[in-house]
Structure formats: structure tokens, C-alpha cells
C-alpha positions in Angstrom: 21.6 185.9 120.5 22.0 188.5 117.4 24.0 188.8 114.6 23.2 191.6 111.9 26.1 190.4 109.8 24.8 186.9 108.8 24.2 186.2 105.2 20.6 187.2 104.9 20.0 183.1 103.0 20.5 181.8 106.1 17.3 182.7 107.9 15.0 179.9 107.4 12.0 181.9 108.3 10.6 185.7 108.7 8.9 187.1 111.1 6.3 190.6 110.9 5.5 191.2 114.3 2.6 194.5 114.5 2.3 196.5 117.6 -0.8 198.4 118.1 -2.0 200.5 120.3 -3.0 204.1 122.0 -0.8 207.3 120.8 2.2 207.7 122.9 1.7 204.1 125.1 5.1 203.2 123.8 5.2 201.3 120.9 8.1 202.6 119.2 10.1 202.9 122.1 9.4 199.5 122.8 11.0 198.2 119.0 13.7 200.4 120.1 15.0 199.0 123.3 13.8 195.3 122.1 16.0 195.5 118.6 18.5 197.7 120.0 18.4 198.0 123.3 18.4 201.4 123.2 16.2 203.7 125.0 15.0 207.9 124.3 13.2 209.5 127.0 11.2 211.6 123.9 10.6 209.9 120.7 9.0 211.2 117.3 5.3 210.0 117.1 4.8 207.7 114.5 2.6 208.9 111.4 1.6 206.0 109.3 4.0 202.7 109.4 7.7 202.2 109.9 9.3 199.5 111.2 12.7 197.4 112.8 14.2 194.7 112.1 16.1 191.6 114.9 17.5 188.9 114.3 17.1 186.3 117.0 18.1 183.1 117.5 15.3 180.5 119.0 16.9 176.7 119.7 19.4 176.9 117.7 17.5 178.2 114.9 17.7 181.6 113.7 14.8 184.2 112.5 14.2 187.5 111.1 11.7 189.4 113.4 10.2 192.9 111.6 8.6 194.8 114.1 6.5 197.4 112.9 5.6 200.5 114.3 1.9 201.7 113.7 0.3 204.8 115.0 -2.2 205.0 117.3 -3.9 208.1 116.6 -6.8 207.6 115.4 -6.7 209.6 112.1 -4.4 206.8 111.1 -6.1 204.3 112.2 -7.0 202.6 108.6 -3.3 202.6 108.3 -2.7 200.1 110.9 -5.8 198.0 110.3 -4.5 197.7 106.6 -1.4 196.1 107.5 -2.7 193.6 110.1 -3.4 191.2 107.4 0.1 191.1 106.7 1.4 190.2 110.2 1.8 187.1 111.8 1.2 188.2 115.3 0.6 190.8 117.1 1.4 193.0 120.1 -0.8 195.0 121.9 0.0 197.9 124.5 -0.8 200.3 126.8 0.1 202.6 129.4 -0.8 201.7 132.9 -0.8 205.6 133.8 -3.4 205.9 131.0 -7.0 204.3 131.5 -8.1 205.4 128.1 -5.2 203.3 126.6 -6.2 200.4 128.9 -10.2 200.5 127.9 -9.4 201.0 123.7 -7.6 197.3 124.0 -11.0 195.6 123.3 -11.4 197.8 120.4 -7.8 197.2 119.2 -8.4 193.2 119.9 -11.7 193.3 117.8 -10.2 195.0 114.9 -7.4 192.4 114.3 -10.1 189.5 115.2 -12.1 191.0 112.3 -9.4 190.9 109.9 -7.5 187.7 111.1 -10.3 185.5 112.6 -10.1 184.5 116.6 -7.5 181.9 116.4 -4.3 184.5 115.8 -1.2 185.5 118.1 -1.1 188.1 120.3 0.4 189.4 123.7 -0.9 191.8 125.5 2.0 194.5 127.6 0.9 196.9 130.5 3.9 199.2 130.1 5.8 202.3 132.3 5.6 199.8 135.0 8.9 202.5 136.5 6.3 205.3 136.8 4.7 203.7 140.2 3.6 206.3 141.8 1.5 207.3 138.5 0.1 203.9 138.1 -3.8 203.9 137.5 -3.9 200.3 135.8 -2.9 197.5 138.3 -1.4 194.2 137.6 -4.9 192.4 138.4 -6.8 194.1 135.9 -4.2 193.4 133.1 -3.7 190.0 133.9 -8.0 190.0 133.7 -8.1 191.3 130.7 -5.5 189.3 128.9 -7.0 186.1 130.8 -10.7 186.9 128.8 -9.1 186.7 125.5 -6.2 183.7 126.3 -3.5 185.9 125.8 0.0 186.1 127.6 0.1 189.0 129.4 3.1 191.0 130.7 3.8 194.4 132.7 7.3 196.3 130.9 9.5 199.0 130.9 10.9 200.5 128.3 12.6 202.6 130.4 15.1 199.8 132.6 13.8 197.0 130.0 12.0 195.1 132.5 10.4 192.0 130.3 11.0 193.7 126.9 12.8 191.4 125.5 10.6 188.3 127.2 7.3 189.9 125.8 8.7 190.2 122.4 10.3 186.7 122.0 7.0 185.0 124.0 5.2 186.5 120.7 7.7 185.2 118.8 7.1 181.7 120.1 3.6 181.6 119.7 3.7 182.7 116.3 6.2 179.6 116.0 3.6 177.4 117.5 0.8 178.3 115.4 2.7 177.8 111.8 3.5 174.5 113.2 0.0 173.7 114.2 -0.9 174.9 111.0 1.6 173.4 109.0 3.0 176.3 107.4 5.8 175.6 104.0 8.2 177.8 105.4 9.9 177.5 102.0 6.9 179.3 100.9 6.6 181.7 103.8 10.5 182.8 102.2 9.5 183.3 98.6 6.3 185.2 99.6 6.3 189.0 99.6 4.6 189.8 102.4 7.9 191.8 103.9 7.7 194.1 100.5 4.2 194.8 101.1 5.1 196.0 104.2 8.0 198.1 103.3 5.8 199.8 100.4 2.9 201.3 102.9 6.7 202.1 105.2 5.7 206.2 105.9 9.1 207.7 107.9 7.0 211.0 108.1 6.8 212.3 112.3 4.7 214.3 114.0 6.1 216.3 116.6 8.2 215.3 119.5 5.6 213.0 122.0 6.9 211.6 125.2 6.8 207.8 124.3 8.5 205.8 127.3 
């Protein structure tokens, strides 16, 4: 449930969700159809950070998620890793018609453990799953993969929305999970201004048009 009219003191808690990735696996369209279910065959590749925000509401509790949007090209690439240390999860992706966005997951895995240590929450997504007959990635290997670094691991479609909205809000959970594991003051996690750092590194510059879906 959403509601981008509610009195912004009412959310008990934020959310900055990070979703990293290959160039053009889908990470943008992905915030897209997840905070407004909205969906653009072509989309504007990223350059730098830029981000969305949902509100969602989680048993009978309700949250601010900011996705952001980081590049994947590699000339950027400091950009993202910058801004990891701000997230409190993160959500990694890539194109099951692409086996060079499949194998650069380790990479992508190890460069968030090295800034946020091994115990941190992330999801791993195998999206396009409508392009079947271009598939090169199957379900096995994802499900591997996410299996040797204990992550939830889903197949989407940005396209139809096939477990968009499931992928984003099973993130969201974990990261619930861990601040209560941790025993996070979410009083504190409000006053902090980790949300501002974010929105200052914010770069709405594009490259040109990418196929993104």
C-alpha cells in the first residue's frame, strides 16, 4: 500500500535501498516500474547517482524506501562504490541475455563486502526473464550463485512486472530484520543525514538513449 500524500512525520523509519549492477541490466527501469509501476521500453543511461523514492507500508507500519539508481559503467564506478556506505541494503542485477552481466556479480558482491563487511543485505535479481528465447543465464545458475553468498534470489521483468515488486519489498524486509537484530534507535536512524548525503552526490546528467528493460 502507498500513499505520497502522508505527512512526511509520520514515517517512523527510512529506507536507501542501492541497486548495482552492469550498464543497461535494468536498474533504472527496475526503480521505475517498482515506485511507479511504470514501464519505458528505452530509458536514459544513468551517469553518476539519481534516485526514487516509495512509500510502502509493511504490517501496518509504514516506511520511506529511496532507491537509488547507480551506473554501471565502469568509468563511474567510484561513484557507486562511494555511496554504498550510505545504503542499508542492496540490490544486485543482471541480465540473463547478458553473461558478462551475470560473471561481474562477484565483483559487484566483493566491492560492497569490502565497504560494508559480510553480514549486510542484499538480493540478488536475474532480470528480462520475457526475452526467453534470448536467455543465456538459466534459473539454476542464479539460484547457485545467490545460494554461495546466502542471498534471496529472484528472476523479474521489468517489462510485465513479474516479482518486481516481491524482490524490492523481500530487500526491504531483510534490511528490517537486520536493524532489529542489531538493535538499531530508529529515532536516531530519523535525525541522521544519511538521505542528504545521498541527495548531494544526486547527478541527473544522461548519456544517451540505452535500451534498459
Amino acid at each position: 500500500m502507498t500513499d505520497e500524500n502522508e505527512n512526511e512525520n509520520e514515517f517512523e523509519e527510512k529506507i536507501n535501498i542501492m541497486t548495482l549492477g552492469n550498464t543497461t541490466v535494468g536498474k533504472t527501469c527496475f526503480i521505475l516500474k517498482f515506485t511507479e509501476n511504470r514501464f519505458q521500453e528505452t530509458y536514459l543511461a544513468t551517469i553518476g547517482l539519481d534516485f526514487k523514492m516509495k512509500t510502502i507500508q509493511i504490517k501496518e507500519k509504514k516506511y520511506k524506501i529511496f532507491f537509488y539508481d547507480t551506473t554501471g559503467q565502469e568509468r563511474y564506478k567510484s561513484i557507486a562504490l562511494n555511496t554504498i556506505k550510505n545504503a542499508n541494503g542492496i540490490l544486485l542485477m543482471y541480465d540473463i541475455t547478458n553473461e558478462e552481466s551475470f560473471k561481474s556479480i562477484p565483483n559487484w558482491i566483493q566491492s560492497v563486502k569490502d565497504v560494508k563487511g559480510n553480514d549486510f543485505p542484499m538480493v540478488l535479481s536475474g532480470n528480462k526473464i520475457d526475452k526467453k528465447d534470448e536467455r543465456k543465464i538459466s534459473k539454476k545458475q542464479g539460484k547457485e550463485l545467490a545460494a554461495n553468498y546466502n542471498m534471496e534470489f529472484f528472476e523479474i521483468s521489468n517489462k510485465d512486472g513479474t516479482n518486481v515488486e516481491e524482490c524490492g519489498l523481500a530487500l526491504a524486509n531483510k534490511i528490517l530484520e537486520k536493524r532489529k537484530k542489531d538493535g538499531i534507535d530508529i529515532e536516531n536512524i530519523n535525525k541522521s543525514n544519511n538521505t542528504t548525503k545521498l541527495r548531494n552526490v544526486k547527478n541527473n546528467k544522461k548519456d544517451k538513449s540505452r535500451r534498459c528493460c
